[in-house]
C-alpha positions in Angstrom: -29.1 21.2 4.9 -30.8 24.0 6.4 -27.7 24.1 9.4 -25.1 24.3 6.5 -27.0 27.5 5.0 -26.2 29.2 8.5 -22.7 28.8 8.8 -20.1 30.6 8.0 -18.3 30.0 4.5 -14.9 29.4 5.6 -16.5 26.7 8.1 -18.8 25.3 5.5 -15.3 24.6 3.1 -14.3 22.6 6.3 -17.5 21.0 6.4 -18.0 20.4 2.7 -14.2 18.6 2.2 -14.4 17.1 5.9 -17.5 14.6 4.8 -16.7 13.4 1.4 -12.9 13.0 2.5 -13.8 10.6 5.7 -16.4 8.6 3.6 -13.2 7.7 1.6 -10.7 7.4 4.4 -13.1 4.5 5.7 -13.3 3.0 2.9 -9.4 3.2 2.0 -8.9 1.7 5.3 -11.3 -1.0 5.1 -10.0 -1.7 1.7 -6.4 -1.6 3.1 -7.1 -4.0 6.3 -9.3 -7.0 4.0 -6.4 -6.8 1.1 -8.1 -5.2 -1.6 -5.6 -2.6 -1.8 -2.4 -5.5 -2.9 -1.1 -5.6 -5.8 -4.0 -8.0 -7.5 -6.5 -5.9 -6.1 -7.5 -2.3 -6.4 -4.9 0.4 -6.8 -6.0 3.8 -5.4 -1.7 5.3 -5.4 -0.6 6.7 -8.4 2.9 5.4 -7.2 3.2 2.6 -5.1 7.1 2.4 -4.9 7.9 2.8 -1.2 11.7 2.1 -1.5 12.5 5.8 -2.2 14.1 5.2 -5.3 11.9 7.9 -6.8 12.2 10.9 -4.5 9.6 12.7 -3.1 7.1 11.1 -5.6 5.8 8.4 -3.5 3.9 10.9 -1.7 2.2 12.6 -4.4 -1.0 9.9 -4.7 -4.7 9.8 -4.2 -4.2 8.0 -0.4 -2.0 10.5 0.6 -4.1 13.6 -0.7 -7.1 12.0 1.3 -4.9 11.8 4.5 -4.2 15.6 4.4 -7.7 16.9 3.4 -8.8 14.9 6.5 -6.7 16.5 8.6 -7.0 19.8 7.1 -10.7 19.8 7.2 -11.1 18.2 10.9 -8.4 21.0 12.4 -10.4 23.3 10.8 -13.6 22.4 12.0 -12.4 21.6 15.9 -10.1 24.6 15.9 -12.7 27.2 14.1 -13.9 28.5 17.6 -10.2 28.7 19.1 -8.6 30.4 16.8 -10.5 33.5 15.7 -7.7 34.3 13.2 -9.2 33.3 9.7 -5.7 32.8 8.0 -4.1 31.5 11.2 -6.6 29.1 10.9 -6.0 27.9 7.2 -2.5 27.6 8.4 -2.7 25.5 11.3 -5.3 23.5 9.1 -2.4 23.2 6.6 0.4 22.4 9.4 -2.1 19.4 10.3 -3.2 17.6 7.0 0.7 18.0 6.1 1.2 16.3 9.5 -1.8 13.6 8.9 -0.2 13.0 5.5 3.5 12.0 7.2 1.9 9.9 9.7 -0.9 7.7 7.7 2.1 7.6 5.0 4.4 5.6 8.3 1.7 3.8 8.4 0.5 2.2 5.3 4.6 2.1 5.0 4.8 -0.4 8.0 1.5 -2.3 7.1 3.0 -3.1 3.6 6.2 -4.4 4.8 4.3 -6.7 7.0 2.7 -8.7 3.6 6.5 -8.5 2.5 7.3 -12.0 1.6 11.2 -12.5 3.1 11.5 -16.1 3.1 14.4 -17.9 2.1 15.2 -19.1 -1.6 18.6 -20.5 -2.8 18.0 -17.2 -5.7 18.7 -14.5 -3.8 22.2 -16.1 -2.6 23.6 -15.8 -6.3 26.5 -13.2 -6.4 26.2 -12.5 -2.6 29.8 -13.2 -0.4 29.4 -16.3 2.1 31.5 -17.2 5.1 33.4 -20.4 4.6 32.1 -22.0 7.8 33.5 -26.0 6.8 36.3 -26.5 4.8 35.2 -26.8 0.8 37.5 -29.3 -1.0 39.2 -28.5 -4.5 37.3 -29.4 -7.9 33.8 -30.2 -7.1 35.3 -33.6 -5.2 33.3 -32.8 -2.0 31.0 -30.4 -0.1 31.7 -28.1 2.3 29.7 -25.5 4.1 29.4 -21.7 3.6 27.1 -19.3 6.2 25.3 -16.8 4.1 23.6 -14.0 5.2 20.0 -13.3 3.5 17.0 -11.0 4.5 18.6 -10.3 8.0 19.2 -14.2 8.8 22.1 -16.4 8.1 21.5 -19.8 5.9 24.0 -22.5 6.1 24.8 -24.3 2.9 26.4 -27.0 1.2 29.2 -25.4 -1.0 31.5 -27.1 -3.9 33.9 -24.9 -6.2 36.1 -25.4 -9.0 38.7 -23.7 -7.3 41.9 -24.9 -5.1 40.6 -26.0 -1.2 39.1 -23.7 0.2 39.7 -23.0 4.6 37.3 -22.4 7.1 36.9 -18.6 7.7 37.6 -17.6 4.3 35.2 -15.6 2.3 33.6 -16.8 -0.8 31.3 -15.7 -3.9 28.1 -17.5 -5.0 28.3 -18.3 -8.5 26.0 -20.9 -9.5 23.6 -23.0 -7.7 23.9 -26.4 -8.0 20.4 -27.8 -6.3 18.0 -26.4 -3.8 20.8 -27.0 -1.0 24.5 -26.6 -2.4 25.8 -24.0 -4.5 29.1 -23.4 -6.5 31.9 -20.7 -5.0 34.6 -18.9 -6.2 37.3 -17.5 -3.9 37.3 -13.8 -3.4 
């Protein structure tokens, strides 16, 4: 400890947030990559909601705080001989942990969509409009086919209705599902 005494006390700051903050990053990260930071495991984000229904408040949590102290303190430290302006310094220190921030936030942002589960279930096509893509005959009497579009792919399912015939090309309204393959339409 006797090289920390020496230094100067603007560079020991860098030095004193620079350690304890990259101890954590690597742990974060390692946490992050095995899965213990899902939703049954541990939480280290004060707010988790990435859909941006909340604002700016999505940023405001412990991984994020972590991402700009590390960049903070490491421009600090590499920069300290470069830039003999103290407060310059502190600034361009700030610039980068707001820009470390941004960047690991893009990044846990992708890595979280990737354990996104988007596969298909009949559910999600209730109340959605479907493409008539085979005719659907009046009253429940037979099945016809819609194309739906869920998740960024198109399904193709049986369709009945309690409605008049129904064409090919016209567009239609899930209203009930009927089993795991055919569900009930109304005319829009």
């Amino acid at each position: 400890m006797e090289i920390f005494d020496t230094l100067d006390p603007l560079l020991k700051t860098f030095w004193f947030v620079a350690i304890p903050t990259s101890i954590i990053f690597i742990i974060q990260t390692i946490a992050t990559f095995v899965g213990a930071d899902s939703a049954e495991g541990l939480h280290t984000d004060i707010d988790s909601d990435f859909d941006g229904s909340h604002g700016m408040s999505h940023l405001f949590s412990l991984r994020n705080l972590i991402n700009f102290m590390l960049g903070f303190s490491w421009a600090g430290i590499s920069f300290y001989t470069t830039i003999t302006s103290k407060p310059l310094l502190v600034l361009f220190s700030l610039v980068i942990g707001v820009i470390f921030l941004f960047f690991f936030f893009g990044i846990i942002n992708v890595v979280q969509k990737l354990a996104e589960d988007n596969s298909f279930k009949i559910e999600s096509t209730l109340f959605k409009s479907a493409d008539v893509y085979l005719t659907i005959p009046e009253g429940k009497s037979g099945k016809g086919k819609i194309m739906i579009s869920i998740n960024g792919s198109v399904h193709e399912l049986d369709a009945m209705t309690e409605y008049e015939k129904i064409p090919s090309g016209a567009i239609v309204k899930v209203t009930e599902i009927e089993n795991n393959s055919t569900v009930l339409v109304e005319p829009i």
